[in-house]
N, C-alpha and C positions, 0 to 999 in steps of 0.2 A: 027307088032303085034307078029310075031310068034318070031323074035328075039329078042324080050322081054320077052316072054314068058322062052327062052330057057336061056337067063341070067338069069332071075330067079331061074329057076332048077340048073343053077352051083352054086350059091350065097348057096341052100340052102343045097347045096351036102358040101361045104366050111366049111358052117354052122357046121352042124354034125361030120363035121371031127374030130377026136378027136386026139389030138399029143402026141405022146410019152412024159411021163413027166409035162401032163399040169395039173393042179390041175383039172381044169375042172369047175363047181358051186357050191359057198358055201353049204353046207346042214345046217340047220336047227336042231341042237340037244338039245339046253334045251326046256325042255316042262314040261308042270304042270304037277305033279305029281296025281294029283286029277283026272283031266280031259281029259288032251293026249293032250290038245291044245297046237299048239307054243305058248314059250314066247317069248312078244317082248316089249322090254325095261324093266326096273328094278320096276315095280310096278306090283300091284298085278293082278293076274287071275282073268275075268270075271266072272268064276264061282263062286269064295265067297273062294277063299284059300289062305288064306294071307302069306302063306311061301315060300320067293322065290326059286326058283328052280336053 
């Protein structure tokens, strides 16, 4: 158990490592201009704004 435990903690030390160079995770940038929500895919905002962003 405890050395289960303790690979776990490296796994997630690995995890967060961040490398010189990596892009890292995509962000998120188009958003409805109306509302602030992500857009996601090419149709229109739930909110009622039909111009895409």
């Amino acid at each position: 158990m405890t050395l289960f435990l303790v690979a776990m903690a490296v796994l997630a030390m690995f995890g967060k490592l961040r490398l010189p160079g990596g892009k890292g995770r995509p962000r998120i940038t188009a958003r409805c201009p109306r509302c602030g929500r992500p857009k996601i895919g090419a149709g229109p905002c739930p909110c009622g704004n039909d111009k895409g962003a």
